[in-house]
SESE-669560 format. One record per atom (N, C-alpha, C): residue in one letter; y, z, x. Coordinates in steps of 0.2 Angstrom, whole numbers, padded with zeros to 4 digits, always signed. Layout:
% residues N
AYZX
...
END
This chain:
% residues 321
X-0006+0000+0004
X+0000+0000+0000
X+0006+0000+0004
X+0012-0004+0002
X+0016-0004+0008
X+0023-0003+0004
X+0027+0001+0005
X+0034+0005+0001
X+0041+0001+0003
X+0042-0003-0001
X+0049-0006+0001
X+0055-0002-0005
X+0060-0001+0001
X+0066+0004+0001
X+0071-0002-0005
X+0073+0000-0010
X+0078-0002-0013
X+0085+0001-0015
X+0089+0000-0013
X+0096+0004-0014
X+0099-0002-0020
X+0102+0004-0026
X+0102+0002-0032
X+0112+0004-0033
X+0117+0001-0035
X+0121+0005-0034
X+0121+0005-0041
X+0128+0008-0044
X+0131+0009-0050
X+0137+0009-0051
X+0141+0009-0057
X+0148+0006-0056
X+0153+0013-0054
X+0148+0018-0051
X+0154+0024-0049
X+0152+0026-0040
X+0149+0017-0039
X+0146+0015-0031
X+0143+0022-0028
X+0139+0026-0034
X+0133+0029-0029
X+0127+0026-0028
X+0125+0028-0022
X+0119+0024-0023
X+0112+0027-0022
X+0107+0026-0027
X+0102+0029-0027
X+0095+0024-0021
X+0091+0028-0021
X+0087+0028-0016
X+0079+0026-0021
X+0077+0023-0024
X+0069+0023-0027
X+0066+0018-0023
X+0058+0020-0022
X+0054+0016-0018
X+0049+0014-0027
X+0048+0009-0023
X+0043+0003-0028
X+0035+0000-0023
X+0032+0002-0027
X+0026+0003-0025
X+0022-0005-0027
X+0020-0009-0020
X+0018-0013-0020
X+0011-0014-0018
X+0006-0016-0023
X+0000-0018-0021
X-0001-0024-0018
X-0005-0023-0012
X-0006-0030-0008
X-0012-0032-0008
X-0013-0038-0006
X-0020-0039-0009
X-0025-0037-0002
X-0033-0038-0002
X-0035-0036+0001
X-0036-0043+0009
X-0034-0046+0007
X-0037-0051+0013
X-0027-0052+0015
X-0026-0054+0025
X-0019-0055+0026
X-0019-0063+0026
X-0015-0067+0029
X-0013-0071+0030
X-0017-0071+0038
X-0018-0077+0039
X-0021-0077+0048
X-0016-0082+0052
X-0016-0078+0055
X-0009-0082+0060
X-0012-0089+0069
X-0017-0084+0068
X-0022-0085+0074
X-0031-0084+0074
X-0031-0088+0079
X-0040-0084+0078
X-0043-0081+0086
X-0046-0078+0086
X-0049-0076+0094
X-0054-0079+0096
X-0055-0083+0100
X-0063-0086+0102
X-0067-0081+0108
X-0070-0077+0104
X-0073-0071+0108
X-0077-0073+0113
X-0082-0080+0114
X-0086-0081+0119
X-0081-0081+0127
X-0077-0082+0129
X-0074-0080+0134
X-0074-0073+0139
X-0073-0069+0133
X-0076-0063+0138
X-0069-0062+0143
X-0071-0056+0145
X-0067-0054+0154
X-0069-0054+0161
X-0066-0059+0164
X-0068-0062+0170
X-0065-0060+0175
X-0059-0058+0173
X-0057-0055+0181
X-0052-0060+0183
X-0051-0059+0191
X-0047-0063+0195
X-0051-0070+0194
X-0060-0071+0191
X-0062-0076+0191
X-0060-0080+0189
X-0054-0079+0183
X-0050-0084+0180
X-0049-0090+0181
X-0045-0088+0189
X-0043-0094+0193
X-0047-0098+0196
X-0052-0097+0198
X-0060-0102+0200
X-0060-0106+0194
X-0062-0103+0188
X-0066-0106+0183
X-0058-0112+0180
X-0053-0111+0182
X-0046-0114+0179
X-0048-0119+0185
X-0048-0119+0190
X-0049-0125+0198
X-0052-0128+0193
X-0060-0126+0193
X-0066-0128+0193
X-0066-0135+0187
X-0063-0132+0180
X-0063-0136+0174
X-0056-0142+0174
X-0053-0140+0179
X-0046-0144+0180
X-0048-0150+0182
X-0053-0149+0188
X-0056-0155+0193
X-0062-0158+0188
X-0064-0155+0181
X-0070-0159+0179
X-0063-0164+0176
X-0060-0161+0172
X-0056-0165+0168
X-0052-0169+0170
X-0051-0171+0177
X-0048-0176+0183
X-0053-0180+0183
X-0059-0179+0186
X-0065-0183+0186
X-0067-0188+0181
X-0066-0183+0172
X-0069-0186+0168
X-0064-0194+0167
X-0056-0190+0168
X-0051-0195+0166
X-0052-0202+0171
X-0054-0199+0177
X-0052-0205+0182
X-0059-0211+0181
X-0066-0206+0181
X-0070-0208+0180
X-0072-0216+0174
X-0069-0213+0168
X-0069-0217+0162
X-0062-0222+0162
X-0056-0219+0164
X-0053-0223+0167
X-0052-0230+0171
X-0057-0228+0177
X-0058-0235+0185
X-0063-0239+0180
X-0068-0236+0176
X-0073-0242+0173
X-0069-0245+0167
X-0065-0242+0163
X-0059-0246+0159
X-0056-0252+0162
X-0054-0250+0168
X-0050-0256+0173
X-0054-0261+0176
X-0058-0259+0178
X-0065-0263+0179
X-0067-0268+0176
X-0067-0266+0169
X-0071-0274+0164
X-0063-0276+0161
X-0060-0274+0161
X-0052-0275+0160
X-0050-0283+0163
X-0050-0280+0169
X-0048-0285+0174
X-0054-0292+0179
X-0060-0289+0178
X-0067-0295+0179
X-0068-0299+0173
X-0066-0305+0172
X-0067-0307+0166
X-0074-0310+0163
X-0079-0311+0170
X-0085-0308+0169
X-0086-0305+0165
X-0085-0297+0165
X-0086-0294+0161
X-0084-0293+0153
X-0080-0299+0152
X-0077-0299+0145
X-0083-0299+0141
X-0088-0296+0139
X-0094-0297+0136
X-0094-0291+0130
X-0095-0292+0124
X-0098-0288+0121
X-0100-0283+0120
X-0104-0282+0125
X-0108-0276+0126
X-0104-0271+0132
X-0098-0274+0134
X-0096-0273+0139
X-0088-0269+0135
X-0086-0273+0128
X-0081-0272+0124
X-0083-0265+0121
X-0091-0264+0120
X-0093-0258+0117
X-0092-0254+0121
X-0097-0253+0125
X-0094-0249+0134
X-0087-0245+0133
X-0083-0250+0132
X-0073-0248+0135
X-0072-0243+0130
X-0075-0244+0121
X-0074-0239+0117
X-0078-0233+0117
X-0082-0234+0120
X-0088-0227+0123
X-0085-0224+0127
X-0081-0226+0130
X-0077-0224+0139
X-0071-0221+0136
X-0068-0225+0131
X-0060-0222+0129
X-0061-0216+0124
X-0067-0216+0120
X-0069-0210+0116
X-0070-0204+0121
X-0073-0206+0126
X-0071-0201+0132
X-0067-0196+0134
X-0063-0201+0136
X-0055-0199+0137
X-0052-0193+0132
X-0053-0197+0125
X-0051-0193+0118
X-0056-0187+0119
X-0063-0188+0119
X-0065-0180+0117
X-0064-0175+0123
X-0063-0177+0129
X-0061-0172+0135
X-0055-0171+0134
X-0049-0173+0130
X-0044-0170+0131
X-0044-0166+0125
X-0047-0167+0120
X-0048-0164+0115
X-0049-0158+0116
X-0055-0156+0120
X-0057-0148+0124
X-0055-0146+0129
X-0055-0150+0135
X-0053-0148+0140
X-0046-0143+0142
X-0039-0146+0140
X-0034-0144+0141
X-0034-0134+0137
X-0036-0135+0131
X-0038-0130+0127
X-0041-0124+0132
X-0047-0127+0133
X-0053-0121+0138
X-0049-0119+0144
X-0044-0123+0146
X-0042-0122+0154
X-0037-0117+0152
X-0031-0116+0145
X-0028-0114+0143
X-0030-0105+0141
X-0036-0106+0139
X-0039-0101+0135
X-0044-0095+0141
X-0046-0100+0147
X-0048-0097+0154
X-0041-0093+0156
X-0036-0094+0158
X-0030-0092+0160
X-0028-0082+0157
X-0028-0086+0149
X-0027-0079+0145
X-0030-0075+0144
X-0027-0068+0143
X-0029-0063+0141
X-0034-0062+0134
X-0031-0064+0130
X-0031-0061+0124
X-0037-0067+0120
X-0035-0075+0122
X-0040-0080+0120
X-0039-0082+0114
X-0032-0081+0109
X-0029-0082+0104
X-0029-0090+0105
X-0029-0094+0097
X-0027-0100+0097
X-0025-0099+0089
X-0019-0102+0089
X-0016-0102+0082
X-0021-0108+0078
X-0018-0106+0073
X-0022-0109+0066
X-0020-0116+0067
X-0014-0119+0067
X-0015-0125+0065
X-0017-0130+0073
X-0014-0126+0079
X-0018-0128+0085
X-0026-0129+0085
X-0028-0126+0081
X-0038-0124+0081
X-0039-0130+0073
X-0034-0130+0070
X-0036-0135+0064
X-0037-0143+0067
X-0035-0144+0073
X-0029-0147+0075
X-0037-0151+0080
X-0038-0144+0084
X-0045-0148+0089
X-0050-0148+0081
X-0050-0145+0078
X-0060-0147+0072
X-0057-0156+0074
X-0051-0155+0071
X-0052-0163+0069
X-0053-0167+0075
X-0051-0165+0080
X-0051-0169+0087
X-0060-0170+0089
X-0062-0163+0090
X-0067-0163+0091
X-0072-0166+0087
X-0071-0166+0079
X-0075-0169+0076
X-0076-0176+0077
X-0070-0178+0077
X-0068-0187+0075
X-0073-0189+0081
X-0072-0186+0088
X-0074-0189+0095
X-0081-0187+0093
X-0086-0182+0091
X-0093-0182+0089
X-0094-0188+0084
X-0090-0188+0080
X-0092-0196+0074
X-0091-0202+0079
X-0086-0203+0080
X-0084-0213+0084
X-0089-0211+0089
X-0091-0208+0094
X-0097-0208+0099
X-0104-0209+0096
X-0105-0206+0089
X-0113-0208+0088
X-0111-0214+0085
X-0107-0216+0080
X-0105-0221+0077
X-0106-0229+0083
X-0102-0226+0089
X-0104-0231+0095
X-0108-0235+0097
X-0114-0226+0097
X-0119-0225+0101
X-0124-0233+0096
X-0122-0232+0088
X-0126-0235+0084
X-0124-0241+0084
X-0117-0243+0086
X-0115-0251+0085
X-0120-0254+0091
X-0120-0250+0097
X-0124-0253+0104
X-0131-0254+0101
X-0134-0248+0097
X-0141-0249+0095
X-0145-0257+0092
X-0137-0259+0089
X-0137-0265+0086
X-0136-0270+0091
X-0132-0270+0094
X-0131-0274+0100
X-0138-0275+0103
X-0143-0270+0106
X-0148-0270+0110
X-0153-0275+0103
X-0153-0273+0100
X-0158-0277+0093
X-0157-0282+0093
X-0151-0286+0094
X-0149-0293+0091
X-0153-0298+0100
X-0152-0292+0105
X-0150-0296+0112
X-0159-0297+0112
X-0162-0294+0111
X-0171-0293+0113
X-0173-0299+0108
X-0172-0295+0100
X-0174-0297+0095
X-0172-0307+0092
X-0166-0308+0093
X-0166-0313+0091
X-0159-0315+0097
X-0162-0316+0103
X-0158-0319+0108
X-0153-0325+0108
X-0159-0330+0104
X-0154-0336+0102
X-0147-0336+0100
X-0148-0332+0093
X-0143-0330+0090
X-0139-0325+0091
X-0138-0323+0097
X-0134-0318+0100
X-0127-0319+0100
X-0127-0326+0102
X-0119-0328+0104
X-0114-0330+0097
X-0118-0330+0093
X-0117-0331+0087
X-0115-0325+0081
X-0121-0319+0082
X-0121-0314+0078
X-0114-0309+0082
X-0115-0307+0087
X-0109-0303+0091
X-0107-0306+0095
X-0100-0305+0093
X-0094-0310+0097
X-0090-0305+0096
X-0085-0307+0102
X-0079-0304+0105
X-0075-0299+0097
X-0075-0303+0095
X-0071-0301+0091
X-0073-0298+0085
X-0080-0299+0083
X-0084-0296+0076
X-0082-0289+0081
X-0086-0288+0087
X-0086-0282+0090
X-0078-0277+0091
X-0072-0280+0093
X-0068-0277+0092
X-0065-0273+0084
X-0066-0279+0079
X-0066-0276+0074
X-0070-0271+0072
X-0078-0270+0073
X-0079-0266+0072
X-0078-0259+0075
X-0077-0259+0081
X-0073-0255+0084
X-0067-0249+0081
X-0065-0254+0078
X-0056-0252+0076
X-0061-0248+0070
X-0064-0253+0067
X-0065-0251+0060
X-0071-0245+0060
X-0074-0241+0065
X-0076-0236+0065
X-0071-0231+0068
X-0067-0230+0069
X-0060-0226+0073
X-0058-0223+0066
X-0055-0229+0062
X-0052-0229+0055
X-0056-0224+0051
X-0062-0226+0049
X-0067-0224+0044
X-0069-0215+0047
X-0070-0214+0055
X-0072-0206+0058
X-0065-0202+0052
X-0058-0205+0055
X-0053-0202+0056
X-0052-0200+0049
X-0053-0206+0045
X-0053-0201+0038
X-0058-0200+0036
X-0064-0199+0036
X-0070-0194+0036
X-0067-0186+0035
X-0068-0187+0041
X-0065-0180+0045
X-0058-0175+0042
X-0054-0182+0043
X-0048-0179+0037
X-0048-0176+0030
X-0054-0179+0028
X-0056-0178+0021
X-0058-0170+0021
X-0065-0169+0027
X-0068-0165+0026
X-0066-0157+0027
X-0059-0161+0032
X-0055-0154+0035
X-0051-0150+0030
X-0047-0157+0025
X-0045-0155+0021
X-0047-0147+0016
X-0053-0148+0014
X-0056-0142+0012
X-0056-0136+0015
X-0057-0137+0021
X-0057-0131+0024
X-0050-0129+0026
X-0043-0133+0027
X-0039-0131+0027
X-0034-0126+0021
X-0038-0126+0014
X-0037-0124+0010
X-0040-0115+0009
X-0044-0118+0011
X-0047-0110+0010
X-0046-0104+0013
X-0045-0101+0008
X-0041-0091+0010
X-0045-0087+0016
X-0041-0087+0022
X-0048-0084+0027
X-0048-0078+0026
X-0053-0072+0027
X-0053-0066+0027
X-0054-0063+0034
X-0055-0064+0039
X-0054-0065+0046
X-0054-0070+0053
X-0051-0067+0059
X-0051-0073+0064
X-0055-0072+0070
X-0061-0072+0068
X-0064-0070+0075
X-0070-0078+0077
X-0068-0082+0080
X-0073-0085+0081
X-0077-0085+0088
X-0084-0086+0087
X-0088-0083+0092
X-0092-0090+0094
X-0085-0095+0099
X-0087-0099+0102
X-0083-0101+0107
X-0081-0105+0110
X-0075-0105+0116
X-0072-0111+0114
X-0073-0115+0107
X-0069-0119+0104
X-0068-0118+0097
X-0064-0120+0094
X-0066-0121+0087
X-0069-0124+0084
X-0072-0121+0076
X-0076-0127+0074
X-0077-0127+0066
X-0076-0132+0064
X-0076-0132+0056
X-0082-0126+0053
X-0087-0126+0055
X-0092-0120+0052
X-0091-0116+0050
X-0087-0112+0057
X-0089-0106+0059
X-0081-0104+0055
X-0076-0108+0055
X-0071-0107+0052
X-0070-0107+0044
X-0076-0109+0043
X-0077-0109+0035
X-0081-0104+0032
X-0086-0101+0038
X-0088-0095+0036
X-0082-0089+0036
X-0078-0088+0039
X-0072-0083+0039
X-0068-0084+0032
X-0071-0090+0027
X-0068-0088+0022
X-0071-0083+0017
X-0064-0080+0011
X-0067-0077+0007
X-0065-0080-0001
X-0064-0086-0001
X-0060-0088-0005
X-0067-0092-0012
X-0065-0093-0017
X-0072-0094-0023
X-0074-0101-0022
X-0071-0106-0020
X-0074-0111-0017
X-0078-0113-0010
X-0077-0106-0007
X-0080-0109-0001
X-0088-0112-0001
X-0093-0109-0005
X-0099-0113-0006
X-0097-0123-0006
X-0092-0123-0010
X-0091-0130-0011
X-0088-0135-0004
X-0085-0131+0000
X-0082-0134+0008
X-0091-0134+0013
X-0093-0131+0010
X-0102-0130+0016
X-0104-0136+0011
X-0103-0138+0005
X-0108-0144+0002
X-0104-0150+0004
X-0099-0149+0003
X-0092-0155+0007
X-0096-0156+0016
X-0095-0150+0017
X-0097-0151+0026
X-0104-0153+0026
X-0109-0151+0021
X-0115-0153+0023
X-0116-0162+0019
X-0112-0164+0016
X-0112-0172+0013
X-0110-0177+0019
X-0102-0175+0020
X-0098-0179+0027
X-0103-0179+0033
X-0106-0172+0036
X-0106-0170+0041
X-0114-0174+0045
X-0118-0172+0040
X-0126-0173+0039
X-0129-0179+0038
X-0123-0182+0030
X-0128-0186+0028
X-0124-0195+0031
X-0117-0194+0030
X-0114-0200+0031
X-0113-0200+0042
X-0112-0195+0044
X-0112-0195+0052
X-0120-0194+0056
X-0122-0192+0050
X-0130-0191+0055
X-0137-0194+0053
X-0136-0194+0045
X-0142-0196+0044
X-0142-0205+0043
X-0136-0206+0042
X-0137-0215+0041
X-0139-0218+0046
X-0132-0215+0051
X-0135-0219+0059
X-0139-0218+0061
X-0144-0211+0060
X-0149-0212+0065
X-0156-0214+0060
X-0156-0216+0055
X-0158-0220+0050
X-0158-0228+0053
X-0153-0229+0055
X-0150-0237+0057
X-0154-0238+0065
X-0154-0233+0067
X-0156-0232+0076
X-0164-0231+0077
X-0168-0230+0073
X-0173-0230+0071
X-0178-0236+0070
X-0172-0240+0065
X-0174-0245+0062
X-0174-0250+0069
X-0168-0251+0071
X-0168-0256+0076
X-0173-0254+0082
X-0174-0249+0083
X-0180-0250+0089
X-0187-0249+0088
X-0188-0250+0081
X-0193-0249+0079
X-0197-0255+0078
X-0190-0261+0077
X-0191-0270+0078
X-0189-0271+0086
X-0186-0267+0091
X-0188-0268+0095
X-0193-0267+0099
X-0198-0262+0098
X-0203-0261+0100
X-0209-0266+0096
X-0207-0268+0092
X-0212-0273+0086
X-0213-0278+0091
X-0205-0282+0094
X-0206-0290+0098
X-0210-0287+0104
X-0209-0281+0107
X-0211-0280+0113
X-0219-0281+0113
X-0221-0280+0110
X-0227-0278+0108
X-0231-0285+0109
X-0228-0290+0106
X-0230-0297+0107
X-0227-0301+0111
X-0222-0297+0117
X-0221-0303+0121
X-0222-0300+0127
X-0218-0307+0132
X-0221-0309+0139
X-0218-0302+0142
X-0223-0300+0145
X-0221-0297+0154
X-0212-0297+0154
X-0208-0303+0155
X-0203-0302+0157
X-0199-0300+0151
X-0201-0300+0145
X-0195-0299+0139
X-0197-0290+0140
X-0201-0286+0140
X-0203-0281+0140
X-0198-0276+0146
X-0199-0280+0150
X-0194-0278+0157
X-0188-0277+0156
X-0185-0285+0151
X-0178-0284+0151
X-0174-0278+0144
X-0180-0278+0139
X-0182-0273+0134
X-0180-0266+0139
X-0184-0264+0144
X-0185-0259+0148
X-0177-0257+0149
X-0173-0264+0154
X-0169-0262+0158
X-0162-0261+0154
X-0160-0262+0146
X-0155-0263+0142
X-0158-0258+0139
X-0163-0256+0138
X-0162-0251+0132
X-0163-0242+0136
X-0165-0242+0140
X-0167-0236+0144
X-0159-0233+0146
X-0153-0235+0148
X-0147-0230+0148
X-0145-0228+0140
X-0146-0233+0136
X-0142-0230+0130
X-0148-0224+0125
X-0154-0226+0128
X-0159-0220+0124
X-0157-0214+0128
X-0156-0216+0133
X-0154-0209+0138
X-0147-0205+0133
X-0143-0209+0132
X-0136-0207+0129
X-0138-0206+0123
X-0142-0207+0118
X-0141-0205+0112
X-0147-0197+0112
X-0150-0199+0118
X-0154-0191+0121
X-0151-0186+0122
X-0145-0186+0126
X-0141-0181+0127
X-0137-0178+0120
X-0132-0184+0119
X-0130-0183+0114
X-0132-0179+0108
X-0139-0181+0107
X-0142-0178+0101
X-0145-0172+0105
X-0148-0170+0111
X-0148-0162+0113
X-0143-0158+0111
X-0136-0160+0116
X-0131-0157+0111
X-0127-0155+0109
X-0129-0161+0103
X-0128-0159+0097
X-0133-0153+0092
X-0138-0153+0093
X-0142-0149+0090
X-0140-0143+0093
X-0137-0142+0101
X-0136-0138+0103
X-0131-0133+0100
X-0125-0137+0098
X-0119-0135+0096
X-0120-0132+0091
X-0126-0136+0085
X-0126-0132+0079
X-0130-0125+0079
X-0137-0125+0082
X-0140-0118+0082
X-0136-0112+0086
X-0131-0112+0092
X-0130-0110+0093
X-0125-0105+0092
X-0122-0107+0084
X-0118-0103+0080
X-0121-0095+0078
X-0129-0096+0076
X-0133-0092+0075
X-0135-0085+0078
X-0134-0087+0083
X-0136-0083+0090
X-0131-0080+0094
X-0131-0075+0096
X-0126-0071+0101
X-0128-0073+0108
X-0122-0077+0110
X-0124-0081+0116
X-0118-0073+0122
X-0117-0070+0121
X-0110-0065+0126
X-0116-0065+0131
X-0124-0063+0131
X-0127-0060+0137
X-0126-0066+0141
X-0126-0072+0140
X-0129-0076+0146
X-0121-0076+0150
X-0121-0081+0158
X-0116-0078+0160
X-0109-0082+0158
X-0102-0080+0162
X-0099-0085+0158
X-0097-0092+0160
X-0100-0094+0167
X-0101-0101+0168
X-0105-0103+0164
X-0110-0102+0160
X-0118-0106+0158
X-0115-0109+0152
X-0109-0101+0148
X-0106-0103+0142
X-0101-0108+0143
X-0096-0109+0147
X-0093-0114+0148
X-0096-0119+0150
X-0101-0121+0154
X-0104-0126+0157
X-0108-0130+0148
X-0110-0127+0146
X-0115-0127+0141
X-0109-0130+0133
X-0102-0129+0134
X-0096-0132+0130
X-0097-0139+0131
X-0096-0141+0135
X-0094-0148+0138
X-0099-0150+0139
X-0106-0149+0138
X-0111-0150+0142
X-0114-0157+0138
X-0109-0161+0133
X-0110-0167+0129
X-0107-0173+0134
X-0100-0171+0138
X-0095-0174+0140
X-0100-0174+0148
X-0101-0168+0151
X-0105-0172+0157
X-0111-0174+0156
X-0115-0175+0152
X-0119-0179+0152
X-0118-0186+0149
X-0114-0187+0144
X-0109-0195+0144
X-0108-0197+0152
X-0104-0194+0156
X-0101-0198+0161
X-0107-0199+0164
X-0113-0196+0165
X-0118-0198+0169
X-0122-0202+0167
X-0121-0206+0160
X-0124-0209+0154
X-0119-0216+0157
X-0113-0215+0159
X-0108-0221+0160
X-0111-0223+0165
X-0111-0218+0172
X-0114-0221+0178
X-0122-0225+0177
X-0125-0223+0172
X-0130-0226+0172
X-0132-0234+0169
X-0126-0233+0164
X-0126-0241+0161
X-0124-0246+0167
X-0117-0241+0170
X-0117-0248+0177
X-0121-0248+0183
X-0125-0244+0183
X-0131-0247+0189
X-0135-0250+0187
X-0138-0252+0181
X-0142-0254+0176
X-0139-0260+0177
X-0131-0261+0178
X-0129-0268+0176
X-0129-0272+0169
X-0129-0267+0163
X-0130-0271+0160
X-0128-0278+0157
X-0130-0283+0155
X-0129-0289+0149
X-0130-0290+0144
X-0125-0295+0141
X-0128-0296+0133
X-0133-0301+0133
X-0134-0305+0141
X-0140-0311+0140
X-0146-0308+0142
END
């Protein structure tokens, strides 16, 4: 109960003194939330701040020099090469999305991130997990069309079918996500404690107390699950189930090349999908015992394994012939 003072005067300007008794309600207004997985490290600080500084230079330069790369080799104007540049520039986008944060969040005391700051990464970090599987799935079609019906290749994906769909997976993440955050940005929190070193639409939906929250978990579970998870990897199933089909009947050398285009991108939808599986069970569990490298190592642990996923496509060299 909180007592606000009110001075009353009257027309012979005395003034009385009465307090007015105000009920408030039981939940506040949340200004900010704590990301408790951080913990207290000490002077360690400044290591694990170097440390995350130098991955996020690497990440940038990394995806960067290979953007310049097929940029500038007009050799490499190829399709498969087009997809590549939007898998590398999703890059860029999902490590700025976390990294600058983490490095911010290592520094402080306290490990606060305001609300609309923390609304601000869900959606960053969501979009970059959707346009990345989304990618991973436009490639999956790529590598189908290259094995499965080669002739037709120059015909089926071109330059430019490829760019548009590019764009037009960007557009369709961004208001997915929009959509889905919308929900969540509505609902009355009853706490801010989140028990992750990022934010994350879930776990910020569990903090509500408001009468629709059941309905933001069936919204996150419809966006989240059925149009980001379960289509494409429906879609990713299918095409290497017919690429596995021609393998099966062809020569020696189509099985090779079968081998040599498909073995980095199974690698990348491997990682990706560890995790991601990781990301979601992990909410479940009290991770504070492990140390706090493994926890931070274990945030990112999607982004360094893309970049090792990048270095692999270009040793692989791939093509779209």
């Amino acid at each position: 109960l909180t007592f606000i003072r009110v001075i009353v005067s009257d027309q012979t300007n005395q003034s009385t003194l009465c307090f007015i008794t105000v009920a408030m309600e039981n939940s506040t207004e949340v200004v900010s939330f704590v990301l408790t997985m951080y913990g207290n490290i000490g002077n360690f600080k400044y290591l694990y701040f170097i440390l995350a500084m130098l991955f996020y230079i690497l990440v940038i330069f990394v995806n960067a020099v290979v953007i310049a790369i097929i940029y500038v080799d007009r050799n490499l104007h190829e399709p498969m090469y087009l997809i590549l540049c939007g898998l590398l520039a999703n890059e860029i986008y999902g490590s700025t999305s976390l990294l600058p944060c983490l490095m911010a969040q290592i520094l402080s005391d306290t490990h606060e991130i305001s609300v609309s700051y923390c609304f601000i990464q869900i959606f960053c970090i969501h979009t970059y997990a959707g346009i990345e599987y989304a990618i991973l799935t436009v490639m999956a079609y790529d590598r189908y069309v290259c094995i499965c019906k080669p002739l037709h290749y120059n015909v089926i994906i071109t330059k430019r079918k490829v760019q548009q769909v590019i764009v037009a997976v960007w557009i369709c993440i961004f208001v997915e996500v929009g959509v889905l955050l919308s929900f969540t940005i509505r609902l009355k929190l009853c706490g801010n404690i989140i028990h992750k070193v990022f934010c994350s639409n879930h776990l910020v939906s569990q903090l509500s107390c408001s009468s629709n929250r059941e309905m933001s978990h069936i919204n996150d579970l419809v966006f989240c699950l059925v149009f980001s998870v379960v289509i494409p990897t429906s879609f990713i199933l299918f095409t290497y189930i017919k690429i596995l089909g021609v393998c099966l009947n062809s020569s020696k050398e189509t099985k090779q090349k079968a081998v040599s285009t498909c073995t980095p991108h199974l690698v990348a939808l491997l990682n990706f999908g560890f995790g991601g599986f990781y990301e979601l069970i992990t909410p479940n569990f009290d991770m504070t015992f492990l140390p706090y490298a493994v926890r931070v190592i274990s945030c990112v642990y999607i982004l360094v394994c893309q970049i090792f996923s990048v270095a692999l496509y270009h040793s692989f060299g791939l093509s779209s012939g």
